[in-house]
DSSP file (Angstrom, degrees, kcal/mol; ACC not computed):
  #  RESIDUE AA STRUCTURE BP1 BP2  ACC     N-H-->O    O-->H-N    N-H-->O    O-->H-N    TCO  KAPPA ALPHA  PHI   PSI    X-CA   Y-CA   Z-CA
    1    1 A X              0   0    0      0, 0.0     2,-0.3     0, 0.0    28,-0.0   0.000 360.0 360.0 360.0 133.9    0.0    0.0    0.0
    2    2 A X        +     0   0    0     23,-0.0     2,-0.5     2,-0.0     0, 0.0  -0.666 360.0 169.4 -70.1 115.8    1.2    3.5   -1.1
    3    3 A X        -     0   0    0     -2,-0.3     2,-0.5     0, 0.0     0, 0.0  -0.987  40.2-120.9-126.7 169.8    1.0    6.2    1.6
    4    4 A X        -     0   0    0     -2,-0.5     3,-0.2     1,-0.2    10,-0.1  -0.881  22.4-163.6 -76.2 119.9    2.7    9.7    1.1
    5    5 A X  S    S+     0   0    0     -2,-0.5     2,-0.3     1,-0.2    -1,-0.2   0.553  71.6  48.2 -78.8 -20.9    5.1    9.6    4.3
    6    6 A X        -     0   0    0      2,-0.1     2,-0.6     7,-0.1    -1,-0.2  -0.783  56.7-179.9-145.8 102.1    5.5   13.7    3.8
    7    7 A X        +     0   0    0     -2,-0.3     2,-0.2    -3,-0.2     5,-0.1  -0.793   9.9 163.8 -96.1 126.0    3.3   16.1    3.4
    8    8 A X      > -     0   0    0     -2,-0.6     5,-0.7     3,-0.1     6,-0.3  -0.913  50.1 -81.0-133.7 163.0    4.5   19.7    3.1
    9    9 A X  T   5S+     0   0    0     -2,-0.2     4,-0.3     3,-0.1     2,-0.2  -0.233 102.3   9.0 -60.7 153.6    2.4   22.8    1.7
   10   10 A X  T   5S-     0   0    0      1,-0.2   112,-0.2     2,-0.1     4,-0.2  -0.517 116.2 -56.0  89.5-130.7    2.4   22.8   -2.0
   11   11 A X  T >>5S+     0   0    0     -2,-0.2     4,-2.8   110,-0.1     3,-0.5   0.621 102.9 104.2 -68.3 -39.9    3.7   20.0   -4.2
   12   12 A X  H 3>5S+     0   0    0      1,-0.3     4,-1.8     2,-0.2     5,-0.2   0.679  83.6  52.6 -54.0 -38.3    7.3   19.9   -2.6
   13   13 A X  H 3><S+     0   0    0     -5,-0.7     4,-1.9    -4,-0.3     5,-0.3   1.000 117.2  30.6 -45.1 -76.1    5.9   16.4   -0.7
   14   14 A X  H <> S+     0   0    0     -3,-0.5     4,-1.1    -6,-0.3    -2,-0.2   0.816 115.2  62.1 -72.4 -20.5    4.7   14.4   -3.4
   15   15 A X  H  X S+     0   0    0     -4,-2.8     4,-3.6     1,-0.2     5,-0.4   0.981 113.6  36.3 -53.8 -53.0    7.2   15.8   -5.8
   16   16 A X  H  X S+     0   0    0     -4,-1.8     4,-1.8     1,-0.2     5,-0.2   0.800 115.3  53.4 -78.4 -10.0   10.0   14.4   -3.7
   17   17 A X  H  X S+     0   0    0     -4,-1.9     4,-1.3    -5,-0.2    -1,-0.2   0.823 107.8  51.9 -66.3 -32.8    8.4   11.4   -2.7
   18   18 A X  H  < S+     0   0    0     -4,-1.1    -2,-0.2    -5,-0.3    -1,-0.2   0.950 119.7  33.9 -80.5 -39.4    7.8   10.7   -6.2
   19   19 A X  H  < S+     0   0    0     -4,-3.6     4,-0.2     1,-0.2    -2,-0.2   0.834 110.4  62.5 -64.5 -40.7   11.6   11.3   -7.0
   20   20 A X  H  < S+     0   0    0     -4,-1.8    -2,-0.2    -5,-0.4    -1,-0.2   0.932 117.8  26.1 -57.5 -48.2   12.8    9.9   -4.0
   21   21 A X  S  X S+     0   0    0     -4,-1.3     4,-2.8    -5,-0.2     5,-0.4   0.107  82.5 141.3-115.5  15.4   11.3    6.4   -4.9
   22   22 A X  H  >  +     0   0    0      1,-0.2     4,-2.2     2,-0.2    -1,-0.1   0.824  63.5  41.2  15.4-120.2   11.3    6.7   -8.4
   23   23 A X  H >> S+     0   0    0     -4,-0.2     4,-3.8     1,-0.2     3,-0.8   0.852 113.4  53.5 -24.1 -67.6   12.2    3.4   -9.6
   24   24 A X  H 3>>S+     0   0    0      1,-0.2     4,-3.4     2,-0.2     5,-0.5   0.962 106.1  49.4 -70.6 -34.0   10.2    1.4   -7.2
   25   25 A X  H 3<5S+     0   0    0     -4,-2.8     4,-0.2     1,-0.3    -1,-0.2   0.630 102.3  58.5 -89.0  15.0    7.1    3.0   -7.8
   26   26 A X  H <<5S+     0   0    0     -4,-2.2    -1,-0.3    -3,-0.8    -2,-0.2   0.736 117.2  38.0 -74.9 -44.7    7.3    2.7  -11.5
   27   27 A X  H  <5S+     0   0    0     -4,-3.8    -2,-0.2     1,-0.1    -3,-0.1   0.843 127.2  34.6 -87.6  -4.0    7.6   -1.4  -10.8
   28   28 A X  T  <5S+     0   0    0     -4,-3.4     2,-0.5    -5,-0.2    -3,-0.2   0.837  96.5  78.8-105.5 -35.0    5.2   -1.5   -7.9
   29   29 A X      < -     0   0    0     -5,-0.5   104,-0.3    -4,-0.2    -1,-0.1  -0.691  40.1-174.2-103.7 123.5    2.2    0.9   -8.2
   30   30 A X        -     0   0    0     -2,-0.5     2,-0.2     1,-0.2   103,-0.2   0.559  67.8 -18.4 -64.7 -24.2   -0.9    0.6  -10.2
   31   31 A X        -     0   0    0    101,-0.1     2,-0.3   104,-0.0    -1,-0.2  -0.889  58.7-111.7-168.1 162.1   -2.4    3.7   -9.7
   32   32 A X        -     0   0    0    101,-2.9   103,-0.4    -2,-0.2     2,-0.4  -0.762  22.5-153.4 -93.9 159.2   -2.6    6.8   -7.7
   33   33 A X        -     0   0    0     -2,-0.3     2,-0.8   101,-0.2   103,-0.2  -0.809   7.1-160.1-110.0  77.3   -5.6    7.7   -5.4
   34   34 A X  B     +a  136   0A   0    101,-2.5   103,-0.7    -2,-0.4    89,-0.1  -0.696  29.9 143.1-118.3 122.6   -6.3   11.3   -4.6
   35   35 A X        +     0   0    0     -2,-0.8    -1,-0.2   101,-0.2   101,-0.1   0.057  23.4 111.2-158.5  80.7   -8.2   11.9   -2.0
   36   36 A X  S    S+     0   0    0      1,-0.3    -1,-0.1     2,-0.1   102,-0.1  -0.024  86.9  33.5-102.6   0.3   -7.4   14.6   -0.1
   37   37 A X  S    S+     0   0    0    100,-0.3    -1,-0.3    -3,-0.0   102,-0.2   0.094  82.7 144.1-129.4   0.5   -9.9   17.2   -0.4
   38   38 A X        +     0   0    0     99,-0.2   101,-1.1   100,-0.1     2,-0.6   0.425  50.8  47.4 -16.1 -43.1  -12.5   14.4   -0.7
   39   39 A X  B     +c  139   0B   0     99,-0.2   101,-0.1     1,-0.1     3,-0.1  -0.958  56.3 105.9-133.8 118.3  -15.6   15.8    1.1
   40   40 A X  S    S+     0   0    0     99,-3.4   101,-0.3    -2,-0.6     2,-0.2   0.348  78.9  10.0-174.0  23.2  -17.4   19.0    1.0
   41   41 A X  S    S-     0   0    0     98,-1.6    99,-0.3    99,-0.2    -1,-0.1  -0.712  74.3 -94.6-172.3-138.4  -20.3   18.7   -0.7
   42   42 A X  S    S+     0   0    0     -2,-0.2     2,-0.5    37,-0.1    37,-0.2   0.464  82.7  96.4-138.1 -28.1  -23.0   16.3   -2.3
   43   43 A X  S    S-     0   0    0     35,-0.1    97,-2.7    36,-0.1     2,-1.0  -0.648  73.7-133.8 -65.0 112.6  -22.0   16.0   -6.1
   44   44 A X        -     0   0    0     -2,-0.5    95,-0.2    29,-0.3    33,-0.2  -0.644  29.6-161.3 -85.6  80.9  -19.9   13.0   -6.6
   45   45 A X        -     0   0    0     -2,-1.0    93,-0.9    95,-0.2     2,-0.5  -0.021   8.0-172.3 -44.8 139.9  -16.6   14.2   -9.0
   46   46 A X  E     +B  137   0A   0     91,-0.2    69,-2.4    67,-0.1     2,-0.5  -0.835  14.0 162.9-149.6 124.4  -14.7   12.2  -10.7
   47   47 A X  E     +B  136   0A   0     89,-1.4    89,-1.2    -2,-0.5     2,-0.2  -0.922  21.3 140.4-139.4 119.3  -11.1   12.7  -12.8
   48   48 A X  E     -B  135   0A   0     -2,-0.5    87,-0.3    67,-0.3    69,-0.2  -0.780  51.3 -62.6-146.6 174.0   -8.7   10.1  -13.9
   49   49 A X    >>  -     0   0    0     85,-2.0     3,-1.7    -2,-0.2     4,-0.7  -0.577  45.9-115.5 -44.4 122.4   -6.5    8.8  -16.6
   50   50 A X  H >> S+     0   0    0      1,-0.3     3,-1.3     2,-0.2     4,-0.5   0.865 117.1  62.9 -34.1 -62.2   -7.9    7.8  -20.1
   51   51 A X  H 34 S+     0   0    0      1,-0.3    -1,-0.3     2,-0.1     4,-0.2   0.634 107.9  39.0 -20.5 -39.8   -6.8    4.2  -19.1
   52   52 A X  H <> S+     0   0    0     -3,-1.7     4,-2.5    82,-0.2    -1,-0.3   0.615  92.1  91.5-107.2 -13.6   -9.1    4.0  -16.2
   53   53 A X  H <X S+     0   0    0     -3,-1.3     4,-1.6    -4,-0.7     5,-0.3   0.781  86.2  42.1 -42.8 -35.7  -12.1    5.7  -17.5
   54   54 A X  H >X>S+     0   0    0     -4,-0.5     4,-3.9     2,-0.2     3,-3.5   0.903 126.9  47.2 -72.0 -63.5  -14.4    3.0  -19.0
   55   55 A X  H 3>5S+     0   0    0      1,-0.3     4,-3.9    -4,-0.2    -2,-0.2   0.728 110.6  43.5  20.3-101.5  -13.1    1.4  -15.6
   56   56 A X  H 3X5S+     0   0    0     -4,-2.5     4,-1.8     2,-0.2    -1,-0.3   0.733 119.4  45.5 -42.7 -52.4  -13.7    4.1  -13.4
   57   57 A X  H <X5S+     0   0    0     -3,-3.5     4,-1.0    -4,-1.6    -1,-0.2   0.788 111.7  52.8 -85.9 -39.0  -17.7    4.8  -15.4
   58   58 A X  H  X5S+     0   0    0     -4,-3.9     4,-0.6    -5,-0.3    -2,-0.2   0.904 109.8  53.4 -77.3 -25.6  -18.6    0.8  -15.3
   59   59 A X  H ><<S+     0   0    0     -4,-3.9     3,-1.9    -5,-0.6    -2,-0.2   0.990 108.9  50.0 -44.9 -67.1  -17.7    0.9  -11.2
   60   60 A X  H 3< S+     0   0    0     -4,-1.8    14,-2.5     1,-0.3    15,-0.3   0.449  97.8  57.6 -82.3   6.6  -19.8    3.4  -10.6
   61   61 A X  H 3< S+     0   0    0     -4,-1.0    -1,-0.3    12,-0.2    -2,-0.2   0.810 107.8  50.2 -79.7 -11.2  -22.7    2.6  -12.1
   62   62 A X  S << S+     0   0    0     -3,-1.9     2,-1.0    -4,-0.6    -2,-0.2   0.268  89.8 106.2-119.8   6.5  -22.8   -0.5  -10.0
   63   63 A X  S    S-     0   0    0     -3,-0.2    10,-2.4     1,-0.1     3,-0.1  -0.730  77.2-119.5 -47.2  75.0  -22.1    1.7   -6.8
   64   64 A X  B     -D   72   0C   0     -2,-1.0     2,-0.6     8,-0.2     8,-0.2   0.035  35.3-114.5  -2.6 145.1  -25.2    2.3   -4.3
   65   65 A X        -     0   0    0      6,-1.1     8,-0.1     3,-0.4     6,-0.1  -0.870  29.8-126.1 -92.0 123.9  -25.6    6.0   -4.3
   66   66 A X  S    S+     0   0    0     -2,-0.6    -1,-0.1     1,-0.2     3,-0.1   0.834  95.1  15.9 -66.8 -12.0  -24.7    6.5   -0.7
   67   67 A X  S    S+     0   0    0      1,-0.1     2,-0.7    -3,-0.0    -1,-0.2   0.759 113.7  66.3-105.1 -47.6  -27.9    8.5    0.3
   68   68 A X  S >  S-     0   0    0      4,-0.1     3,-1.5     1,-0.1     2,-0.4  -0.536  71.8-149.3 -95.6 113.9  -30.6    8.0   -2.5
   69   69 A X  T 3  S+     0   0    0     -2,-0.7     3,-0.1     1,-0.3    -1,-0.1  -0.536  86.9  48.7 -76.2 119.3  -31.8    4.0   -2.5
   70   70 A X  T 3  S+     0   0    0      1,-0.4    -1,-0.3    -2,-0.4     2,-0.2   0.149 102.8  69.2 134.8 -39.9  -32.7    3.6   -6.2
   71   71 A X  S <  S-     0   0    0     -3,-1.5    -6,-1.1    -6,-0.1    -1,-0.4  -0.462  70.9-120.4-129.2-179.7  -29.7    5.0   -7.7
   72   72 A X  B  >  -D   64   0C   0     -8,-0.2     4,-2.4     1,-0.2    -7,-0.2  -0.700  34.9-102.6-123.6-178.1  -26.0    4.4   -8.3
   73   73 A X  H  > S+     0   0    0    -10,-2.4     4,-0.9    -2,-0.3   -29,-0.3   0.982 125.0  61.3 -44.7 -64.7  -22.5    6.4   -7.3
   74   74 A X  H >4 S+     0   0    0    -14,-2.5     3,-2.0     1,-0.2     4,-0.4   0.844  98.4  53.3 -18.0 -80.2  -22.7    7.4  -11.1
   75   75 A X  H >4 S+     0   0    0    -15,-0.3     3,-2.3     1,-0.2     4,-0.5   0.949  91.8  73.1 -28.2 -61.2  -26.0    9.1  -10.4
   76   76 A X  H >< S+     0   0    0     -4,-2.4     3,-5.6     1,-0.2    -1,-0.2   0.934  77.6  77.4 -25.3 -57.0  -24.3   11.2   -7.6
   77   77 A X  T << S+     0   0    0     -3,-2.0    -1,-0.2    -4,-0.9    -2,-0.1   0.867  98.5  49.2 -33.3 -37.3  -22.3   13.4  -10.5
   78   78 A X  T <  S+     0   0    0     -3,-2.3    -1,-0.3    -4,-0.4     2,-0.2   0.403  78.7 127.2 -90.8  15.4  -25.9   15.2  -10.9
   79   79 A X    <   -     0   0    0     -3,-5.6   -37,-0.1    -4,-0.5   -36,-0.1  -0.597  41.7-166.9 -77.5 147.9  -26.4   15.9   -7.1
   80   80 A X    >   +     0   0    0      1,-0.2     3,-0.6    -2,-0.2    -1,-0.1   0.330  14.5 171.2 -94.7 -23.7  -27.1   19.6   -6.9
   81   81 A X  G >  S-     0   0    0      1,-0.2     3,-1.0     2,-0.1    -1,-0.2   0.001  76.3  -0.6   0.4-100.7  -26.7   19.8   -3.3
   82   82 A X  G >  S+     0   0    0      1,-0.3     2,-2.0     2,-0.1     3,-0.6   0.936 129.6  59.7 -36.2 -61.4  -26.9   24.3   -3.2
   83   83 A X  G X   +     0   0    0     -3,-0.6     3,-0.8     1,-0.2    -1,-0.3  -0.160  66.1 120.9-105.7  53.7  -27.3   25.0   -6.7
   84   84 A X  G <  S+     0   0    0     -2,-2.0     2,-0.3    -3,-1.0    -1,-0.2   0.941 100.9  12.2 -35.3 -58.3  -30.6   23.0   -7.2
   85   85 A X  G <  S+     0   0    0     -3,-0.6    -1,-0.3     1,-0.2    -2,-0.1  -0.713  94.4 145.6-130.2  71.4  -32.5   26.0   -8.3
   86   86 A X    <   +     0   0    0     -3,-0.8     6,-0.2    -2,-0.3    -1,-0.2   0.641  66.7  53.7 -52.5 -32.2  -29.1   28.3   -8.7
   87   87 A X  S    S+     0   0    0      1,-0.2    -1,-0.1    -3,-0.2    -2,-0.1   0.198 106.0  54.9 -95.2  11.3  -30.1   30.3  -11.6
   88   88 A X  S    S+     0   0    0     -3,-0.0     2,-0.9     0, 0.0    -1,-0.2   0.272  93.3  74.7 -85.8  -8.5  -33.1   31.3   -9.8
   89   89 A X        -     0   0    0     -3,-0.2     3,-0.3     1,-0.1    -3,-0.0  -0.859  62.2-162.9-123.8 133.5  -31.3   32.5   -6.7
   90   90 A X  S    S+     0   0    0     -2,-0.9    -1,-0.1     1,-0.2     4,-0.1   0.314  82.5  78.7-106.5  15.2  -29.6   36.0   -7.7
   91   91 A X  S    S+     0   0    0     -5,-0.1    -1,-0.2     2,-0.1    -2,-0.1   0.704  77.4  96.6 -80.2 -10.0  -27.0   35.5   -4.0
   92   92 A X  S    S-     0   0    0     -3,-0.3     2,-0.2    -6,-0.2     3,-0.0  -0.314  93.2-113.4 -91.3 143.7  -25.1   33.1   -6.3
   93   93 A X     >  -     0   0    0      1,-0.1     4,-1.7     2,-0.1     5,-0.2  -0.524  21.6-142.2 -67.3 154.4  -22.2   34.7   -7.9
   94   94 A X  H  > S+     0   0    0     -2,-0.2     4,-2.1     1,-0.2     5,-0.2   0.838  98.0  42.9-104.4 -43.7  -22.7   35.1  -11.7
   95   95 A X  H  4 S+     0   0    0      2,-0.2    -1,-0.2     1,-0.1    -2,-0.1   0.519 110.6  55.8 -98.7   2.2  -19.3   34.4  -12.9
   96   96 A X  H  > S+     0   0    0      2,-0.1     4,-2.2     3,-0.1    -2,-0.2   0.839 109.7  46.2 -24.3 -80.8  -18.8   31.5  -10.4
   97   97 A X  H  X S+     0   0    0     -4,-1.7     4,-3.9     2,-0.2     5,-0.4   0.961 106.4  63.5 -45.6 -59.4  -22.2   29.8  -12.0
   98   98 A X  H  < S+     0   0    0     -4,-2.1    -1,-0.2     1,-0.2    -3,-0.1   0.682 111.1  39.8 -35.6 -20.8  -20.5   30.7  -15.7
   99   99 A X  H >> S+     0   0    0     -5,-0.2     3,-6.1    -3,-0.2     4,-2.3   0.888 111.2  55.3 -86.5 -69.3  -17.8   28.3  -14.6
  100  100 A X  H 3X S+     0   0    0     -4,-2.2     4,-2.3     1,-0.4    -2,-0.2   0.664 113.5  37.4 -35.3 -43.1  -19.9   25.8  -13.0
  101  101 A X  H 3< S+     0   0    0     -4,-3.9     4,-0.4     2,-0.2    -1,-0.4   0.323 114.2  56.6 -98.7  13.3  -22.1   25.0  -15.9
  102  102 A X  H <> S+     0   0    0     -3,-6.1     4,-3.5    -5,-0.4    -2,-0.2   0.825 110.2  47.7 -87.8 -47.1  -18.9   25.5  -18.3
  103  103 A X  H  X S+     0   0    0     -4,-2.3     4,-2.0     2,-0.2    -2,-0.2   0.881 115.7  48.1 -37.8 -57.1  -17.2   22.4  -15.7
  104  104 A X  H  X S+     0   0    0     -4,-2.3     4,-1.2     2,-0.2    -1,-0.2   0.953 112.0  42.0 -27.4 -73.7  -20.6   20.5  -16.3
  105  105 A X  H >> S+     0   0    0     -4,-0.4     4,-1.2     2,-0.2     3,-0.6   0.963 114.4  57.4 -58.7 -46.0  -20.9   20.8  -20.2
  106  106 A X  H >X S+     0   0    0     -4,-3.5     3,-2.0     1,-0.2     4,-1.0   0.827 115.0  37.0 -53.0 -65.7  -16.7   19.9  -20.3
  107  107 A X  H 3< S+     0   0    0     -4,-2.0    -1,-0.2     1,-0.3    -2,-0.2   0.420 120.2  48.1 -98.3 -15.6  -17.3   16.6  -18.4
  108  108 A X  H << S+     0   0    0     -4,-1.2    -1,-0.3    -3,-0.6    -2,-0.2   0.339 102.2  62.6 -52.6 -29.7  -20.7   16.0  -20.3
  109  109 A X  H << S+     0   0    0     -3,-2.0     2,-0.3    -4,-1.2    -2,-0.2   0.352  87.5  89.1-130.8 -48.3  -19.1   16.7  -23.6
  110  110 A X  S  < S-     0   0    0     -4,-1.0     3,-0.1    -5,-0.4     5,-0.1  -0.366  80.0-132.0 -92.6 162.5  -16.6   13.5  -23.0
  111  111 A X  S    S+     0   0    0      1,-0.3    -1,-0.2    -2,-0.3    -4,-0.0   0.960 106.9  41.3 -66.4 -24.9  -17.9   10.2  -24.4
  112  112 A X  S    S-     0   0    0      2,-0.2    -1,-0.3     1,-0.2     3,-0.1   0.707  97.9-131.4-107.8  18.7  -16.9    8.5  -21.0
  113  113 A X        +     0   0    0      1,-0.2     2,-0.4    -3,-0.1    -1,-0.2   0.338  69.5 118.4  86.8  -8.9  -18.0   11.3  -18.3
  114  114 A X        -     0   0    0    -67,-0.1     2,-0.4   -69,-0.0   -67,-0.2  -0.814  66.7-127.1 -88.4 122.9  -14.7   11.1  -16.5
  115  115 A X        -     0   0    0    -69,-2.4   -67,-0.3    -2,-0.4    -9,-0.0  -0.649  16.1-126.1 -54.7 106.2  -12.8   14.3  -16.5
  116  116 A X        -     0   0    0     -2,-0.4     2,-0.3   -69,-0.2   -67,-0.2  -0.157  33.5-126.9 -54.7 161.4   -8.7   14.4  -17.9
  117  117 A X        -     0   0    0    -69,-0.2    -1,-0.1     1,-0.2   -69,-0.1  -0.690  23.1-165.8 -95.8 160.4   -6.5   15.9  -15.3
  118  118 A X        -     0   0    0     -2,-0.3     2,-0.3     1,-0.2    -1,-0.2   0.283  36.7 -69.6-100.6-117.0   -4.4   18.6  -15.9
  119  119 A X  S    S+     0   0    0      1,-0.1    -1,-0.2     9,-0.0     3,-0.1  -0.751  77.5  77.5-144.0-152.8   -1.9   19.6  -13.8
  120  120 A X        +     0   0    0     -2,-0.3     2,-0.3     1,-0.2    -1,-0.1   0.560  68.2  71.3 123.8 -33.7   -1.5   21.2  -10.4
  121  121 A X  S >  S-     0   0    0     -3,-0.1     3,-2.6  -110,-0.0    -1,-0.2  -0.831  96.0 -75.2-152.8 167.8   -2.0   19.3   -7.5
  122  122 A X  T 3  S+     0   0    0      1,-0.3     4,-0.3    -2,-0.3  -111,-0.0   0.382 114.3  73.8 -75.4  12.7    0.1   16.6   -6.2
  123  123 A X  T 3> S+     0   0    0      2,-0.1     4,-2.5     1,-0.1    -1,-0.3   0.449  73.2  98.6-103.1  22.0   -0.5   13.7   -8.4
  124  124 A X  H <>>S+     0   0    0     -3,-2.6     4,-2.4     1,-0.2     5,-1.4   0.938  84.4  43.6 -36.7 -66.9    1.6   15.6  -11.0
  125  125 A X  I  >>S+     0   0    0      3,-0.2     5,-1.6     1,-0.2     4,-0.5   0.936 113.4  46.5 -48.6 -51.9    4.6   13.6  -10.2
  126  126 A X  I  4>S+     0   0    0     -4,-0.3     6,-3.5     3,-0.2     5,-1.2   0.967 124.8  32.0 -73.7 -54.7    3.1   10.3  -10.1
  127  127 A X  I  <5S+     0   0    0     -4,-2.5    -2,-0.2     4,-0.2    -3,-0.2   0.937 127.5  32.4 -68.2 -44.1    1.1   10.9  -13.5
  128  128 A X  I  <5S+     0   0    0     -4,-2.4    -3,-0.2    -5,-0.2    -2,-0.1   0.851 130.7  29.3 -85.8 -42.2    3.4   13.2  -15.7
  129  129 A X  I  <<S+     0   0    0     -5,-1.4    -3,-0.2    -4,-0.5    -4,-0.1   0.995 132.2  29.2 -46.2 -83.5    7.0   12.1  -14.5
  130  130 A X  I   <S-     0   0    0     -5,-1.6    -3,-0.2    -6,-0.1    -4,-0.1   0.651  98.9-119.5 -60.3 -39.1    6.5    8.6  -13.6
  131  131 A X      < +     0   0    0     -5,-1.2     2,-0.4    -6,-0.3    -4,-0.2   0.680  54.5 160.0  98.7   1.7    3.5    7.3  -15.9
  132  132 A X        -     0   0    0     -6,-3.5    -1,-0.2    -7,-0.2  -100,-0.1  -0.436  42.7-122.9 -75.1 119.4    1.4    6.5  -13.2
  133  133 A X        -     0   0    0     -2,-0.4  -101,-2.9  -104,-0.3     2,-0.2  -0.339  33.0-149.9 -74.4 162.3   -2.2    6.2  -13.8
  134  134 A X        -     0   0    0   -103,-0.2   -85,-2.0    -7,-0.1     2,-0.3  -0.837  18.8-164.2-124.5 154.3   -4.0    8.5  -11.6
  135  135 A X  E     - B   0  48A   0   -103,-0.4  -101,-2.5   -87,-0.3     2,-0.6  -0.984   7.9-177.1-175.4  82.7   -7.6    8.6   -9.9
  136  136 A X  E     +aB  34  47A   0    -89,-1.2   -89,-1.4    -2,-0.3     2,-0.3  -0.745  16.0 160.8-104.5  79.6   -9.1   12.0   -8.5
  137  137 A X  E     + B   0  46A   0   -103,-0.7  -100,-0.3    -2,-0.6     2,-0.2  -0.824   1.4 150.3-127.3 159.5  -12.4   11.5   -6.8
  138  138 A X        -     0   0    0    -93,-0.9   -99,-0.2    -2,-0.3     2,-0.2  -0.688  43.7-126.1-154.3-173.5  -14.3   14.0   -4.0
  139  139 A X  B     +c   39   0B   0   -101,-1.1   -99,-3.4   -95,-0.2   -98,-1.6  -0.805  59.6 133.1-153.4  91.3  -17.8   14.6   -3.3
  140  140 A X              0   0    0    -97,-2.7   -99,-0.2   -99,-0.3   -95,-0.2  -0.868 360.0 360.0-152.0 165.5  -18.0   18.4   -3.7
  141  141 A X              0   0    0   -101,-0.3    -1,-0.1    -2,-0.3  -100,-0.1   0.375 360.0 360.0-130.5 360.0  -20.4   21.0   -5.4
């Protein structure tokens, strides 16, 4: 089992973890897992490697939906939690929402629903360096 041993503010952890152990974790690890911001909301996100997508889409359909009896993890992507009726509610920021429904349509837009990563965040090392496929999943709105 993979765990990060050092976490410091930015990248500067997983970068050197990822350099530091190199080698082995190109022959040992199958993928990375991040999920470090995991919970904050009710909309289930989900962003991985082309390699794990069909993967990644056939799982979660066969998830329970953790709340809603009837439905599966998959189903979660459309939870709403706040911004049910967002473009009715004139507190929401405008160019916020403009994002939000751009984020929607991008992830909508690909044939398997799974988002590509970019870069950024600390599976950078693992994925862009190394070659490691990568995993990004939260529950956030």
């Amino acid at each position: 089992m993979l765990t990060k041993l050092d976490y410091q503010a930015g990248l500067l952890g997983s970068t050197e973890y990822g350099e530091d152990f190199a080698d082995w974790l190109k022959e040992h690890v199958v993928s990375y897992l991040n999920v470090d911001v995991a919970v904050s909301g009710s909309a289930w996100n989900i962003k991985g490697s082309p390699s794990l997508a069909h993967l990644l889409k056939e799982t979660a359909q066969i998830v329970p939906h953790p709340v809603t009896a009837g439905k599966t993890l998959w189903d979660a992507r459309s939870d709403k939690g706040p911004f049910q009726n967002y473009s009715e509610d004139a507190s929401f920021d405008s160019e916020y929402i403009t994002l939000y429904d751009a984020k929607l349509a991008s992830r909508d837009a690909s044939d398997t629903g799974v988002e590509a990563l970019g870069s950024g965040s600390d599976y950078t090392v693992f994925l862009q360096r190394l070659g490691v496929s990568h995993l990004f999943v939260s529950f956030m709105d």
